[in-house]
C-alpha positions as CSV (number, residue, x, y, z in Angstrom):
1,X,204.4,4.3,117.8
2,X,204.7,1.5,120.3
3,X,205.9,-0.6,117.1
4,X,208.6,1.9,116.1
5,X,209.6,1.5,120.0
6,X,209.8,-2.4,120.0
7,X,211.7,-2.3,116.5
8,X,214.3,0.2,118.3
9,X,214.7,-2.4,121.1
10,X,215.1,-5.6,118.6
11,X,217.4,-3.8,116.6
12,X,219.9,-2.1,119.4
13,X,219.4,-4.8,122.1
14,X,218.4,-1.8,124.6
15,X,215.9,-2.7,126.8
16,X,215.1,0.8,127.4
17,X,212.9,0.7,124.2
18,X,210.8,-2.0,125.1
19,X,210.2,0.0,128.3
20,X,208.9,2.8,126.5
21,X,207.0,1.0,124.4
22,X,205.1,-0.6,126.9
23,X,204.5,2.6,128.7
24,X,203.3,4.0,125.2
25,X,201.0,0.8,125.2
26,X,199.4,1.3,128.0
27,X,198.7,4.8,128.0
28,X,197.1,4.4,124.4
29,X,194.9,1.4,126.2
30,X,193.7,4.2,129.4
31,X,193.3,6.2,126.4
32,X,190.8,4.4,125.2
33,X,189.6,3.2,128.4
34,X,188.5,6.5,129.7
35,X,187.2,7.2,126.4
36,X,184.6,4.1,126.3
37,X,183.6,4.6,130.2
38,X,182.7,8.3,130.2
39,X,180.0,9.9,127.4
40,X,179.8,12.9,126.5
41,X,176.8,15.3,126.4
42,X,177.1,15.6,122.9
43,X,176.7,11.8,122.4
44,X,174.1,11.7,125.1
45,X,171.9,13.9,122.7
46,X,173.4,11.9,119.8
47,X,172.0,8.9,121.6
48,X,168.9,10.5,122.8
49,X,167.6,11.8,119.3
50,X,167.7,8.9,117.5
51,X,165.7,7.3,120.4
52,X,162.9,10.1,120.7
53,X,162.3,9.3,116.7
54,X,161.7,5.4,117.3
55,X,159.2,7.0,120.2
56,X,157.5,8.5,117.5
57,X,157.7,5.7,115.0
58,X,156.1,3.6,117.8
59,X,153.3,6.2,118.8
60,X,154.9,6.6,122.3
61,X,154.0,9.8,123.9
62,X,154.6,8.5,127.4
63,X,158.6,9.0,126.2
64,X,158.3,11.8,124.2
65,X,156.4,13.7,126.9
66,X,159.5,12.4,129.7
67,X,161.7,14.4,127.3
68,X,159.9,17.5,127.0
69,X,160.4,20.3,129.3
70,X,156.9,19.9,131.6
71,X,156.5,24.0,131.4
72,X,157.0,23.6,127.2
73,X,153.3,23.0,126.9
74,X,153.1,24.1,122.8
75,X,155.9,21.7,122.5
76,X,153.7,18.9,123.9
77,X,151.2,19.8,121.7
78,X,153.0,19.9,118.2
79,X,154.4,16.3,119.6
80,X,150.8,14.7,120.2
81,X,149.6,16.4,116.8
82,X,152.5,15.0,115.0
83,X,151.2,11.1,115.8
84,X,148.2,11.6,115.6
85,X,148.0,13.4,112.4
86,X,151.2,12.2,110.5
87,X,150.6,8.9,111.4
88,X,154.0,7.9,111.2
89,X,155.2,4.7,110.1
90,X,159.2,5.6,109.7
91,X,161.1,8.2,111.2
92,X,164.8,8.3,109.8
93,X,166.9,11.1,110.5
94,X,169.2,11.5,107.6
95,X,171.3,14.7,109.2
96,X,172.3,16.0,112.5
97,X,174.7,18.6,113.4
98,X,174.6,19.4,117.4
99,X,176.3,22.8,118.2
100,X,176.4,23.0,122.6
101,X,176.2,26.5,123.6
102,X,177.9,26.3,127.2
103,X,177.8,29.1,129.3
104,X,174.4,29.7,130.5
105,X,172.9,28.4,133.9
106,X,172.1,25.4,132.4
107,X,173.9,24.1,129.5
108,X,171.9,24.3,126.0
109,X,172.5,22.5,123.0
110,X,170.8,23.0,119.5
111,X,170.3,20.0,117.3
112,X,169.7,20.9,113.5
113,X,168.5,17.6,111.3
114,X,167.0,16.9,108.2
115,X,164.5,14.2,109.1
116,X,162.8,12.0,106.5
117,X,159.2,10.4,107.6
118,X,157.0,8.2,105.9
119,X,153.3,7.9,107.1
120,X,150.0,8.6,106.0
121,X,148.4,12.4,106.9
122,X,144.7,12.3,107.2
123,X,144.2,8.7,106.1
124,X,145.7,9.3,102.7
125,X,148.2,6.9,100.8
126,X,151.8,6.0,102.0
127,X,153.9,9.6,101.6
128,X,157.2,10.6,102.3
129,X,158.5,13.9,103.4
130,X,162.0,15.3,104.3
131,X,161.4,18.2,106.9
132,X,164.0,20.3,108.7
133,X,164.0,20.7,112.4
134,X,165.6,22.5,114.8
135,X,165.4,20.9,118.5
136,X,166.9,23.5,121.3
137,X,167.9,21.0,124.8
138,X,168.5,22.3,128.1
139,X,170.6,20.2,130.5
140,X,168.9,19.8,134.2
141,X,169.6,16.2,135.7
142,X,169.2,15.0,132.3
143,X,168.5,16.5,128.6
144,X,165.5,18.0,127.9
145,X,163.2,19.5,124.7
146,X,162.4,23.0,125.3
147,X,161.9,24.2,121.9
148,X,161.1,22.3,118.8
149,X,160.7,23.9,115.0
150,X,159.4,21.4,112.0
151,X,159.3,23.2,108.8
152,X,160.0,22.0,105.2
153,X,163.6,21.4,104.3
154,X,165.1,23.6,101.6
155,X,167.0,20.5,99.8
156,X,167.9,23.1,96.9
157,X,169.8,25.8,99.5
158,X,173.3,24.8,99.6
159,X,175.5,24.4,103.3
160,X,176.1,27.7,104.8
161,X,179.2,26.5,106.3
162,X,182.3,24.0,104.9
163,X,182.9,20.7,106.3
164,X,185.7,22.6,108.6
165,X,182.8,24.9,109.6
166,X,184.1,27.6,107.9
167,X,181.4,30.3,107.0
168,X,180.6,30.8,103.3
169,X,180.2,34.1,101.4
């Protein structure tokens, strides 16, 4: 746009389009500004997700336990027995879709992802499993787990929704 302005101005020889298109400059760069200084809470849980699986890559419950709601005690639990049973070695998740649910008291969020792990369960060989888990956050002074479901993914069942998030029937 601010091209089209400046092309206007070297064309007619009126400065009033180089005026514009300086204005339209530097509202695109506070634009962009104000977009790189302030996050969102959907890319704080985008950022914060990614970071709780190198956690559990790395055997770090100290983090994982920071993250968890301290009253989600089952929670906990199915965090310290993922570790140490799973054994994981690499944690990758390969889909996320975050849908924020405003409204409430606190805000919530609920993270859906297909996560792929490779470890060893029970001291068997090297395996590789893609599971599906749902993570439910609740905003306080920061993000936090509350609710956490890890079942197998159903690769086979196709998207209930279109890339626009249209609902299928």
């Amino acid at each position: 746009m601010t091209t089209l302005f400046l092309w206007l101005w070297r064309s007619s020889g009126q400065y009033q389009w180089a005026v514009i298109a300086f204005i339209m400059f530097g509202a695109g760069c506070g634009v962009v500004g104000i977009d790189w200084l302030f996050e969102t809470d959907r890319e704080k849980i985008e950022i914060l997700l990614p970071s709780l699986a190198r956690a559990v890559e790395r055997k770090d419950l100290e983090v994982l336990f920071n993250v968890i709601a301290p009253e989600m005690q089952p929670v906990r639990e199915l965090a310290e027995k993922a570790v140490h049973d799973v054994m994981p070695k690499q944690v990758l998740i390969t889909r996320l879709e975050i849908e924020m649910q405003p409204g409430h008291v606190f805000p919530m969020a609920v993270a859906n992802m297909l996560v792929r792990i490779t470890g060893r369960i029970d001291e068997s060989s090297l395996e590789t499993v893609i599971v599906s888990v749902v993570v439910t956050l609740q905003k306080r002074d920061r993000w936090l787990v509350t609710e956490c479901l890890v079942e197998p993914a159903d690769l086979m069942n196709k998207r209930k929704t279109t890339r626009a998030g249209q609902v299928k029937r």
